[in-house]
N, C-alpha and C positions, 0 to 999 in steps of 0.2 A: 371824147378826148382821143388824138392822135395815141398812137403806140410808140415808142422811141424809134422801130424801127420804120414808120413811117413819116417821122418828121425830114423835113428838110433841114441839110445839114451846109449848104454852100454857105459864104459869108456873109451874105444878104439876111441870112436867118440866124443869126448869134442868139437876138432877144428871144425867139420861140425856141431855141434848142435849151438856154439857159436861165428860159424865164417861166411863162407861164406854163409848158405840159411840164416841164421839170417839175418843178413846185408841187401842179395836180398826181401824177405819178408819185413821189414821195410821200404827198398827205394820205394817198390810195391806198398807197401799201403799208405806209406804217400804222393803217388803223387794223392790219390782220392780226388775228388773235393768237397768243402763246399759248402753250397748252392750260397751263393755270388762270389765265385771266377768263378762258371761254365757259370755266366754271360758275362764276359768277353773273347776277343779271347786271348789264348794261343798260345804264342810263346817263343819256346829254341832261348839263344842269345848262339852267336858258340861261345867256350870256348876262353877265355882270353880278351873279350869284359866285358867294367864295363860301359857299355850304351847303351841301347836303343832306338830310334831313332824312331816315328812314328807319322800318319798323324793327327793332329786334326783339328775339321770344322774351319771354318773359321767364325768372328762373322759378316758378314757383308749375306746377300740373294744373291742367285743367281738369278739373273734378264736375261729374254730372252725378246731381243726385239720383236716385233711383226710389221708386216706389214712392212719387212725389204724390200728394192728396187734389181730390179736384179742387182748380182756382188757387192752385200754389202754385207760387215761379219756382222754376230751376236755380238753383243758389250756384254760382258759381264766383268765388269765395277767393279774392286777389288776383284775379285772373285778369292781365292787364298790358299789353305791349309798353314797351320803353322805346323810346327815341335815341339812334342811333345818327351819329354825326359823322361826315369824311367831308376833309378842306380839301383842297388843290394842291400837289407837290408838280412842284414845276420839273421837266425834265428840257434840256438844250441840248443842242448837236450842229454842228458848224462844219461845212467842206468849199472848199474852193478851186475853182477849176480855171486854168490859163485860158485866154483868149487866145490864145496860137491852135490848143487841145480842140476848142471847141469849134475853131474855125475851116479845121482838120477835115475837108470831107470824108476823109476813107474810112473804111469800116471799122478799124479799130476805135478811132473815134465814137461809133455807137455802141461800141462793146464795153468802153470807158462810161457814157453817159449810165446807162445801165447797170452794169457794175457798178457805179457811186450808189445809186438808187437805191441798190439792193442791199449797199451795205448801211445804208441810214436807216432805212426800215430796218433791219435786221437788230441792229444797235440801238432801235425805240424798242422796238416787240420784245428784246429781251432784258432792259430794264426792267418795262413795265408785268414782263412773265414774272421775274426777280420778287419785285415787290407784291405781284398776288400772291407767292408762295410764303415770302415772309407774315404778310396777313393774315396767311389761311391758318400756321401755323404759332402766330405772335412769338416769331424765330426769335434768340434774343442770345448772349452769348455770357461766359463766365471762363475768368479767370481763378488757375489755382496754381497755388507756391509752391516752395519747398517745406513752409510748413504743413502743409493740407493734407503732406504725404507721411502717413503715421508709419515712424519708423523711417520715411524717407522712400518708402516703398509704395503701398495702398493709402490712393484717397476714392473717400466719401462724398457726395455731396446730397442737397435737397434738393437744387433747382434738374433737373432730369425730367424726361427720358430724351438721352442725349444724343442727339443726331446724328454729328459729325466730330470730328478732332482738326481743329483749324491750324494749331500750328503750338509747337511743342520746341522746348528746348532745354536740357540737361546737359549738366556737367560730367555726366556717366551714362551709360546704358539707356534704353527708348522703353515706349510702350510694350509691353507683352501682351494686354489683352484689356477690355473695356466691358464692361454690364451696363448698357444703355440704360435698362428700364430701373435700375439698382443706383442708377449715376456713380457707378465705379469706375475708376480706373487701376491698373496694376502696371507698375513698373519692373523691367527684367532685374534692375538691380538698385540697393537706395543712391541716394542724392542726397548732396549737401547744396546745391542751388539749382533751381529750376523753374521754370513757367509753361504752362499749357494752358491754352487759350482752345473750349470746346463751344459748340453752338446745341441748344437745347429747344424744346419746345414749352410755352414758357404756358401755353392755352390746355396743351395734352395734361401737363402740370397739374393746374388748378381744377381739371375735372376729372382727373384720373381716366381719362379715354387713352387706354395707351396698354400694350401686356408685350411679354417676350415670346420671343420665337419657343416652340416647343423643344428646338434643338438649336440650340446654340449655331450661327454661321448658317445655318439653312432656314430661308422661307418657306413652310408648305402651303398645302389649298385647305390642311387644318386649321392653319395659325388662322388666314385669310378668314374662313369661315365662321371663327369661333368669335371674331371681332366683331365680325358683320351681325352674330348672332347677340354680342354683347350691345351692341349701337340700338338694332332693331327691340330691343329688352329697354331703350329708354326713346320709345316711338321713335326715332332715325331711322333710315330707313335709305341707307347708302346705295347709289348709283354707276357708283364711280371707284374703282381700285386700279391707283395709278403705283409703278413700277420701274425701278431704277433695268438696265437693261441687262445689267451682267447676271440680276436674280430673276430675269425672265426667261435667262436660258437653263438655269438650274428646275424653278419650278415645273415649266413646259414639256420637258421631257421627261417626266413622268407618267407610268401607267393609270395613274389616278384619273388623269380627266376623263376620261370614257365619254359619255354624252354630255358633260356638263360644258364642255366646251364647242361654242363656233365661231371661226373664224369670218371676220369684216368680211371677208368677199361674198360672202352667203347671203347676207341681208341688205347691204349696202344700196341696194336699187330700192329697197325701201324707204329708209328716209341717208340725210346726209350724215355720216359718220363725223365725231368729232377728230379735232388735231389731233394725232397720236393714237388714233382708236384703232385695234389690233383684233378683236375681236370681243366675245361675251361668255363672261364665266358665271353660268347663273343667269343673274339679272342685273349684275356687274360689269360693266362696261370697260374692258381692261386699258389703258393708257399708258404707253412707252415712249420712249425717245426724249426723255425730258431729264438734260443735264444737274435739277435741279433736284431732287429728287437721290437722297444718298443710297449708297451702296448699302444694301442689307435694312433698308426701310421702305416699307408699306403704305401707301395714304390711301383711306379710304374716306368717301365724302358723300356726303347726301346734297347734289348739288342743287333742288329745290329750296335748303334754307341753309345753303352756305353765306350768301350776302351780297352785296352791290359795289359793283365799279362805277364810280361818279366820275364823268367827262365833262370836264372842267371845258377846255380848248383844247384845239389839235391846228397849229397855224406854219406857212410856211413864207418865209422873205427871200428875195432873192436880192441883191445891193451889186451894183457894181465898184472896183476895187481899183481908181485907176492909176492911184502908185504901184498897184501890183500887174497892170495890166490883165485882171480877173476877174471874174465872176462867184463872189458867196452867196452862198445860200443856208439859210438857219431854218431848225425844226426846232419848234414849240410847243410841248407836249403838257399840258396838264391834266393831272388825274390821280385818285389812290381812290382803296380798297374798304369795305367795313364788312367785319362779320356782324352776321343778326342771329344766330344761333352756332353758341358756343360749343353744342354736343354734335355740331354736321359732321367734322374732322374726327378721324380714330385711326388710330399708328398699331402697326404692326414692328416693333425692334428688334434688335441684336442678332439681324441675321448678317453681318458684315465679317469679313475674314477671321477680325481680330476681336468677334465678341464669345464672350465666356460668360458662366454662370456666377459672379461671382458671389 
């Protein structure tokens, strides 16, 4: 396939500049991976399947007997995979470009084609980043009133350990402080009407993979640690500690790391480093630059039994537009997510500006 900037761009070639390498270009780059999705294995389902089908653990241990007698089997006593299912979420994206633009030999014209490209991919890769992290995490969100807040000041909840604070709004005074792993929130002063909408993890929940910072507002390479120590205590056996950016400069500068730390450039001629990959703490693979990922939170993953991305389609059309005298062109993205082990994920909390002990 031509490069954009080797195509021919005089007027004779409208259809190649706005037809076929456009298209191939687009389907190219929008199949690069966002940091969250590369965690996951990758599989095309064959065309005209709208299901997925694949293994996940089972929640009971495998148990091997011991001190078995000759010409006995090994009993292994419920031990049994479940079938895990992922349909096709469609994702669409639509741009269109003037036949004057594209007929445009001059350079800025290839800096236009290009630029579109880049921005279609960019707007596939980070939906479908979006929805691996909501998966990885079965992100999920909760509202609370004015009455949630006892006394108008402190609320409680169950659904925790809570992420983010999505959007808030009081008749009086804001947030003072929040206990992720507590699902508290603290108001500076009470309220007689109000709403705060937070986002939680709804999977850290149900298995308790999840503990607070040792110090409120700070990550260290203890908290990091003791998590990793708590995952590997239910065979997990974490890969992956990915990091919002502002608490990679808090922890990093620390005298602690001594040997335990190398950075990407050191190994990197060994095999290919992942998107975001910064270097290795341990045997942890550190991962930064990913907006998605909050302030003062932790994910660590075992991306051997995190789960499968099912590739639906990945299709692109281009149409001529001749009321507009233009060129569309539409991306067609199908695909979503399945966890097959619910204990891969384990969260490190409440190391965000505004977390407290409460």
């Amino acid at each position: 396939m031509n490069g954009i900037e080797e195509l021919a761009l005089g007027s004779a070639d409208v259809a190649a500049i706005s037809g076929v390498d456009v298209s191939k270009s687009i389907l190219e780059k929008s199949q690069l991976k966002g940091i969250f999705q590369q965690l996951y294995k990758s599989r095309i389902v064959p065309e005209g399947n709208l299901i997925f089908k694949y293994p996940k653990s089972p929640s009971s241990s495998l148990v091997v007997s011991q001190n078995v007698s000759p010409n006995s089997s090994i009993g292994v006593s419920g031990y049994q995979f479940n079938a895990g299912t992922i349909n096709p979420r469609k994702n669409g994206l639509r741009v269109e470009l003037s036949l004057e633009s594209i007929e445009d030999a001059s350079s800025s014209n290839i800096d236009l084609v290009e630029k579109m490209i880049n921005e279609i991919s960019n707007e596939v890769r980070a939906v479908n980043d979006a929805r691996a992290f909501t998966v990885c995490l079965d992100i999920q969100s909760n509202t609370l009133t004015e009455s949630d807040f006892t006394g108008g000041t402190l609320a409680a909840s169950t659904l925790k350990p809570i992420l983010e604070i999505i959007s808030s709004t009081f008749n009086t005074g804001s947030i003072s402080s929040w206990d992720s792993a507590d699902g508290k929130i603290l108001l500076s002063s009470s309220i007689t009407s109000g709403t705060l909408i937070y986002s939680y993890s709804n999977q850290a929940r149900l298995n308790s993979q999840y503990q607070n910072c040792g110090t409120p507002q700070t990550i260290t390479l203890a908290d990091i640690f003791t998590m990793r120590s708590k995952m590997r205590g239910n065979s997990i056996y974490p890969d992956i500690v990915l990091l919002n950016d502002n608490d990679f400069d808090n922890l990093f500068i620390t005298s602690e790391l001594g040997g335990l730390w190398v950075g990407v450039d050191s190994y990197k001629g060994n095999s290919e480093p992942l998107i975001g990959e910064i270097g290795k703490l341990l045997d942890l693979k550190v991962l930064c630059g990913c907006t998605l990922v909050p302030e003062g939170i932790s994910v660590l993953v075992d991306s051997s039994r995190l789960g499968y991305e099912a590739v639906f389609r990945s299709d692109v059309k281009v149409e001529f537009l001749p009321e507009n005298f233009s060129k569309g062109i539409h991306l067609w993205d199908e695909r979503d997510y399945g966890i097959s082990d619910t204990l891969a994920v384990g969260l490190v909390v409440n190391g965000n500006s505004l977390a407290a002990n409460l």
